[in-house]
GUKE-156743 format. One record per residue: x, z, y of N, C-alpha, C in turn. Coordinates in steps of 0.001 Angstrom, whole numbers, plus 500000, padded with zeros to 6 digits. Layout:
<recs>
nxx->X; nzz->Z; nyy->Y; caxx->X; cazz->Z; cayy->Y; cxx->X; czz->Z; cyy->Y
...
</recs>
This chain:
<recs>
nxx->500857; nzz->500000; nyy->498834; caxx->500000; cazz->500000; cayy->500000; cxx->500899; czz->500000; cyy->501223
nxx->500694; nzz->498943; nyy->502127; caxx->501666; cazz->499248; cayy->503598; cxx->501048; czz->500324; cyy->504224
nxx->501694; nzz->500285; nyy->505405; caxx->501508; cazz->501170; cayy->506366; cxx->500516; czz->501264; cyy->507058
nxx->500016; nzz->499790; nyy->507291; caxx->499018; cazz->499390; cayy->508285; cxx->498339; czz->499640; cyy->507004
nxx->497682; nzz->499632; nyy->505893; caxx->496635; cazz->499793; cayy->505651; cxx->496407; czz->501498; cyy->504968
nxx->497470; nzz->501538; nyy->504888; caxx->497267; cazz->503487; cayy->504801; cxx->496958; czz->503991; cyy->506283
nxx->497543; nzz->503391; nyy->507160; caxx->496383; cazz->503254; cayy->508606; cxx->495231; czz->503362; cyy->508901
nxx->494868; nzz->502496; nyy->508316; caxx->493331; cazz->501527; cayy->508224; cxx->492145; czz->502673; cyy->507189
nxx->492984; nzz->503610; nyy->506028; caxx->492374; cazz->504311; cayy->505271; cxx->492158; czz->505772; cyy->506365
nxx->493084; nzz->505791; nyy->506943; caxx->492967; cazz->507330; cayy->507720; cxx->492422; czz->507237; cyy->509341
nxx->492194; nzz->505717; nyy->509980; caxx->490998; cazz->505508; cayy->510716; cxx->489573; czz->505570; cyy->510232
nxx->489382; nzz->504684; nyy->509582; caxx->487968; cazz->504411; cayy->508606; cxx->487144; czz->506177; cyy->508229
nxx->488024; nzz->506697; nyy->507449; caxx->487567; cazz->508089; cayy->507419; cxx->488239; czz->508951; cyy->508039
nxx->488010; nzz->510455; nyy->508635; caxx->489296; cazz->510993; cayy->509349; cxx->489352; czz->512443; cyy->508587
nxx->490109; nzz->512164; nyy->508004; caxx->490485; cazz->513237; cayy->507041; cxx->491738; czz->513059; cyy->506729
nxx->492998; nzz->514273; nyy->506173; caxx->494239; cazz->513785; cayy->506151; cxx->494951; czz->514602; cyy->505522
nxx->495529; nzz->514878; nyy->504328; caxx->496502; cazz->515888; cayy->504046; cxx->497608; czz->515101; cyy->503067
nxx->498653; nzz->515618; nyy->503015; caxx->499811; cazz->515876; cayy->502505; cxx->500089; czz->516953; cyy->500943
nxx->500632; nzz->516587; nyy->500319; caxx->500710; cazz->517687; cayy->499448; cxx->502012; czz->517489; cyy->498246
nxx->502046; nzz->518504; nyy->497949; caxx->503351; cazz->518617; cayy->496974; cxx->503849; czz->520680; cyy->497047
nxx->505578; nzz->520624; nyy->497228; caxx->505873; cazz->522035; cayy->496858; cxx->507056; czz->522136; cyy->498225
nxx->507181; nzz->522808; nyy->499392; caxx->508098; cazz->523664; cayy->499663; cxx->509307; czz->524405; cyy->499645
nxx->510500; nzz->523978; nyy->500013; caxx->511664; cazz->524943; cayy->499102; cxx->511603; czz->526296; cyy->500881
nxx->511831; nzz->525064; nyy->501930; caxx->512368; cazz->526136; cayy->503135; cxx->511837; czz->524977; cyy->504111
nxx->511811; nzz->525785; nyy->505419; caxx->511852; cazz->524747; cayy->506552; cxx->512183; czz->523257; cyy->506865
nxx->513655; nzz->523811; nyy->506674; caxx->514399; cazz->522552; cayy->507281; cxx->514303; czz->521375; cyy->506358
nxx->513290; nzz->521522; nyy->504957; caxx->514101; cazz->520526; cayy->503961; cxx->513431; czz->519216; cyy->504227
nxx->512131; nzz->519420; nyy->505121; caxx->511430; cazz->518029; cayy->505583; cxx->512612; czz->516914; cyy->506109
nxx->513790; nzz->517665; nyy->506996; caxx->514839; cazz->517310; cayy->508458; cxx->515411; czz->515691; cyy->506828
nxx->515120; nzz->514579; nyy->507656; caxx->515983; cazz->513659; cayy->507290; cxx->515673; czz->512362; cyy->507137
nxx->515779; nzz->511473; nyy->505984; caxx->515198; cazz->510259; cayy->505926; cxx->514555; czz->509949; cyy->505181
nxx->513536; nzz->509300; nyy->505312; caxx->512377; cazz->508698; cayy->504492; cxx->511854; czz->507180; cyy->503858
nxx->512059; nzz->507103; nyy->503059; caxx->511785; cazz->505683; cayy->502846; cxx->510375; czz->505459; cyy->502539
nxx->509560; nzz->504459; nyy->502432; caxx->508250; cazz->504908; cayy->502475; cxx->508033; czz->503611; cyy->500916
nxx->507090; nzz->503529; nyy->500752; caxx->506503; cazz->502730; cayy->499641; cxx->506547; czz->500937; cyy->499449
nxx->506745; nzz->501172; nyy->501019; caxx->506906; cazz->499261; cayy->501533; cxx->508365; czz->499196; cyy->501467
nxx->509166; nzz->499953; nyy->501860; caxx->510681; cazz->500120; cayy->502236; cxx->511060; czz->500430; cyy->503232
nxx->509842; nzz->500694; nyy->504568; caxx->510257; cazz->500630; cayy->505967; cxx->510959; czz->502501; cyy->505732
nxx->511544; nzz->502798; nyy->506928; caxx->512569; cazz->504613; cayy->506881; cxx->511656; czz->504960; cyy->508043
nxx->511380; nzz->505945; nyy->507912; caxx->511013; cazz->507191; cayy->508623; cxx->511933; czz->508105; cyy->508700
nxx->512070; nzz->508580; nyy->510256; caxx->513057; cazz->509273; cayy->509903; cxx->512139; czz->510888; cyy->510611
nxx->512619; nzz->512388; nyy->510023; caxx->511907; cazz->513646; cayy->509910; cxx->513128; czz->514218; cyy->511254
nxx->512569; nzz->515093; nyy->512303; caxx->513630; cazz->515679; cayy->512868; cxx->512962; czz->516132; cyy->514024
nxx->513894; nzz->517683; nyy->514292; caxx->513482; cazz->518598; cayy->514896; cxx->512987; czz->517929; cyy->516464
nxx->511303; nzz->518707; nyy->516840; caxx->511295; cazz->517758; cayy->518188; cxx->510550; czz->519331; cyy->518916
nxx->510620; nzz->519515; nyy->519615; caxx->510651; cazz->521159; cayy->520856; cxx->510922; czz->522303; cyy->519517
nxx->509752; nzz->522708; nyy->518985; caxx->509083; cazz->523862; cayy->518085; cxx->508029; czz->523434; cyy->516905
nxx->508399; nzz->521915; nyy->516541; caxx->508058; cazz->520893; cayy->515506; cxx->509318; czz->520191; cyy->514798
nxx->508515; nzz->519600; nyy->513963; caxx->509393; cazz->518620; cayy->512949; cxx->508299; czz->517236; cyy->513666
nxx->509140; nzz->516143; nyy->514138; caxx->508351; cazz->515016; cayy->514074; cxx->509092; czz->513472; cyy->513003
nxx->507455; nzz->512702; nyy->512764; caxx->508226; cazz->511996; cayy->511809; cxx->507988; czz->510612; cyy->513057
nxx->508813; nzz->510181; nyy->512647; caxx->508899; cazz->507953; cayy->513902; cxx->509737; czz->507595; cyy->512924
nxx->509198; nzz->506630; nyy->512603; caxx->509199; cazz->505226; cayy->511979; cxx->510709; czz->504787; cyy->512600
nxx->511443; nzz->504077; nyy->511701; caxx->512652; cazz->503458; cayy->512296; cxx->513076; czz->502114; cyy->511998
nxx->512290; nzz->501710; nyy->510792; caxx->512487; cazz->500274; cayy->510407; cxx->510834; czz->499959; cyy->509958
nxx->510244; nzz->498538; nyy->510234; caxx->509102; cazz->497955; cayy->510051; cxx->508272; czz->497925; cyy->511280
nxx->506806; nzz->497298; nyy->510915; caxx->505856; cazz->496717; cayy->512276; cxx->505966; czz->498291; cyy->513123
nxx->505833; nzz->499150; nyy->512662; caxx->505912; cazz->500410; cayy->513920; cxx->507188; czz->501339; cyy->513754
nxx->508020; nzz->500299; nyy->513923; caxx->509126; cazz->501181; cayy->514478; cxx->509238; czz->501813; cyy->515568
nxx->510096; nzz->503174; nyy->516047; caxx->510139; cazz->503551; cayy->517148; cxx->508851; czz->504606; cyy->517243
nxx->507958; nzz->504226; nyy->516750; caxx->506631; cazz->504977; cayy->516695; cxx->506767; czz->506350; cyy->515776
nxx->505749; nzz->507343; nyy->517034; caxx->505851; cazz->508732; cayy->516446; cxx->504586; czz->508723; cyy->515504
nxx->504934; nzz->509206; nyy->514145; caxx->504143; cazz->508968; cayy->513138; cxx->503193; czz->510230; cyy->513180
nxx->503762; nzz->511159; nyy->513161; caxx->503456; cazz->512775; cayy->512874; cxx->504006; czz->513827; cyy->513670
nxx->503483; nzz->515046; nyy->513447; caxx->504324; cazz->515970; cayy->514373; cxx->503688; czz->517461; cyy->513290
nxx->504709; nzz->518174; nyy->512821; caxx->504355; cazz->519693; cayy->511966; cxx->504964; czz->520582; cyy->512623
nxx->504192; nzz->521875; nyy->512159; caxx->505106; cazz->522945; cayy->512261; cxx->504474; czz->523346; cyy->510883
nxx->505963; nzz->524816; nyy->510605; caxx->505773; cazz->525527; cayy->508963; cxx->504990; czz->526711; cyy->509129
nxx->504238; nzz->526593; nyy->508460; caxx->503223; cazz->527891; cayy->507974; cxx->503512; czz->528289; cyy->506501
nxx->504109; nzz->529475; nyy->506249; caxx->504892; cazz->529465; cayy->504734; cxx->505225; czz->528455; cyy->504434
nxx->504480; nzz->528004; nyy->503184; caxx->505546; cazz->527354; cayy->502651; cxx->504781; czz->525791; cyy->502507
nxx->503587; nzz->525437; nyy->503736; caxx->503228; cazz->524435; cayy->503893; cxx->503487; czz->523959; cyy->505334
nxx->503477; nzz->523065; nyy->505984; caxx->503782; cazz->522127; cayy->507077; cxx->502303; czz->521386; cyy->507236
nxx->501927; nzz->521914; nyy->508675; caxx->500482; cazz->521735; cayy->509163; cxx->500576; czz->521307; cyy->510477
nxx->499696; nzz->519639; nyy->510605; caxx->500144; cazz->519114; cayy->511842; cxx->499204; czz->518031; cyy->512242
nxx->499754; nzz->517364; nyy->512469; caxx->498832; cazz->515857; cayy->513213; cxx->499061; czz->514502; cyy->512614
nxx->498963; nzz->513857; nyy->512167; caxx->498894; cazz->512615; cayy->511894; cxx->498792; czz->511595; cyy->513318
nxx->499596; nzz->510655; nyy->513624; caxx->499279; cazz->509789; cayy->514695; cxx->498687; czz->508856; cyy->514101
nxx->498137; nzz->507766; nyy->514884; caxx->497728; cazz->506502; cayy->514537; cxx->498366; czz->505226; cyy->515316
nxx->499521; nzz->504633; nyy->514798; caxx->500720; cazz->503987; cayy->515545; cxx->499794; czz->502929; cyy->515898
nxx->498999; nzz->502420; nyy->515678; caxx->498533; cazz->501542; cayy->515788; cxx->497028; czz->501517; cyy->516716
nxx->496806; nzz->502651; nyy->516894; caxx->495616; cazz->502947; cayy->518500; cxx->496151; czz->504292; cyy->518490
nxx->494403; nzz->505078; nyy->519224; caxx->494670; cazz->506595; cayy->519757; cxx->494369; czz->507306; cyy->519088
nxx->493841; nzz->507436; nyy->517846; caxx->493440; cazz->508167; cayy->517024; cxx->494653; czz->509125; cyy->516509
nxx->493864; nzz->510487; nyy->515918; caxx->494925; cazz->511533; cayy->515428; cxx->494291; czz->511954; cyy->514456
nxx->494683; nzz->512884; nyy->513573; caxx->494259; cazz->513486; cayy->512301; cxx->494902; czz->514899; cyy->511577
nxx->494247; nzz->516214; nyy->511718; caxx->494913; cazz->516816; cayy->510781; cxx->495852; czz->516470; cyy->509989
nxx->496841; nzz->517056; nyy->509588; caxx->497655; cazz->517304; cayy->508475; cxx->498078; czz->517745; cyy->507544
nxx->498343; nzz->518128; nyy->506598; caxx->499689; cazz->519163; cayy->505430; cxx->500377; czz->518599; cyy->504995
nxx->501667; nzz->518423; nyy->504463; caxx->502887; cazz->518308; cayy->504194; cxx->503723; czz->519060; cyy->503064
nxx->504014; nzz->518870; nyy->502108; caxx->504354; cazz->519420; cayy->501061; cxx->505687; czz->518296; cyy->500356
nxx->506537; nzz->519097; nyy->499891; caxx->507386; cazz->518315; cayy->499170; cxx->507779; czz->518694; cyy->497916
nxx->508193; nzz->517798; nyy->496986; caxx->508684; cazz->518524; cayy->495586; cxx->509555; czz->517432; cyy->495490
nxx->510628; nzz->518118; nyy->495213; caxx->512176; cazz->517777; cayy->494684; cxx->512257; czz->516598; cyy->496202
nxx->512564; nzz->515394; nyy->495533; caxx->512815; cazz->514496; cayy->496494; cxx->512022; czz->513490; cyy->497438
nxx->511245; nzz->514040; nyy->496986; caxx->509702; cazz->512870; cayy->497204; cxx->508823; czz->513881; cyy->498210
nxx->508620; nzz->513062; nyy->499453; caxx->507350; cazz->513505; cayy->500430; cxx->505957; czz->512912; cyy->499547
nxx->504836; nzz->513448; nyy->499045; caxx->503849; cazz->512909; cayy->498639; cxx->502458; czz->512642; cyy->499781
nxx->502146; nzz->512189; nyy->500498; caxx->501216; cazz->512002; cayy->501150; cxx->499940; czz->511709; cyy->500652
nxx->498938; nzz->512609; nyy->500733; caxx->497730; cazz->512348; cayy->500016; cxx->496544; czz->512693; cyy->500916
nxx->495494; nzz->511319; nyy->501262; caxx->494466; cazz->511023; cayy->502190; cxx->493529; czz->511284; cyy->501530
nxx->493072; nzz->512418; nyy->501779; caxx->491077; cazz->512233; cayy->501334; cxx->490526; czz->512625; cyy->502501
nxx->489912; nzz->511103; nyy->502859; caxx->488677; cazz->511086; cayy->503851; cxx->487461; czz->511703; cyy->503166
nxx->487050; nzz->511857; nyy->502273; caxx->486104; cazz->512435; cayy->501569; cxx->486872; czz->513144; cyy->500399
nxx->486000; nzz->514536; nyy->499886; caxx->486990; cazz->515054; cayy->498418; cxx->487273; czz->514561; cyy->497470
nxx->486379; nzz->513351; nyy->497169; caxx->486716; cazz->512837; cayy->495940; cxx->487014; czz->511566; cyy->496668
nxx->487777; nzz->511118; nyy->497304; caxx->488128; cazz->509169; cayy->497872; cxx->489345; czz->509640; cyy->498398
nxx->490502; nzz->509976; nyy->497634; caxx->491460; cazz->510285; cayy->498225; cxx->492502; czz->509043; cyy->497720
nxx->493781; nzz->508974; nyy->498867; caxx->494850; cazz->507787; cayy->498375; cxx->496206; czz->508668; cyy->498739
nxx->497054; nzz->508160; nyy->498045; caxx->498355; cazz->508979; cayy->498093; cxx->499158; czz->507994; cyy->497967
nxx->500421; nzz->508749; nyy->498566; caxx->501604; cazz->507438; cayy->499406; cxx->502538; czz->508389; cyy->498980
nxx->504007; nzz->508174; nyy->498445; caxx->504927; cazz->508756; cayy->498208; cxx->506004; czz->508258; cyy->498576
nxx->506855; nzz->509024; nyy->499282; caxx->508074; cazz->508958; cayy->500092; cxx->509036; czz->508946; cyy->499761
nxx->510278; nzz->508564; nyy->499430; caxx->511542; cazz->509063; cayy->498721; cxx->512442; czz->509369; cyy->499901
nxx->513246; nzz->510285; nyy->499635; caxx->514634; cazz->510730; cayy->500592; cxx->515683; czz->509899; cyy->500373
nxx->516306; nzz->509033; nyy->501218; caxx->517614; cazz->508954; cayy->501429; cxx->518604; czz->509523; cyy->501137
</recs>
């Protein structure tokens, strides 16, 4: 699934979470490759972690923005592509960011990230 249409899934309905496991804070801080191949890159922005896009159609673009609540990461979703925003969570296990959209409880889509 690209970007633009994992887009297109979290306009259409607005619902938004993330999920997986936690080790510490900082372990979001770095690079992301996403499912198409475009990098995201994760990094400290005031009293957040923000994620912007660094290669593909929205590069440069701020994707996300978290802060840590134990041992989950709760935030905003942007919409690079208009004005729309969206709740968040954020979870990681081992190497993989898992991103998982349910606009409704049961119509959910999930996008998985690998680290650099």
């Amino acid at each position: 699934m690209s970007i633009k249409k994992f887009v297109e899934i979290i306009i259409l309905f607005s619902g938004f979470s993330l999920v997986s496991t936690v080790a510490n804070a900082n372990e979001i801080l770095g690079q992301w490759k996403t499912k198409e191949g475009d990098i995201a890159i994760v990094s400290e922005c005031e009293t957040s972690f923000c994620i912007n896009m660094e290669t593909g159609k929205f590069s440069g673009k701020l994707l996300a923005k978290f802060i840590t609540n134990e041992d989950i990461y709760k935030g905003i979703v942007y919409n690079p592509a208009g004005d729309n925003e969206f709740t968040a969570n954020a979870f990681i296990k081992d190497d993989i960011l898992e991103i998982k959209a349910c606009p409704v409880a049961f119509l959910c889509k999930t996008q998985k990230w690998t680290r650099i």
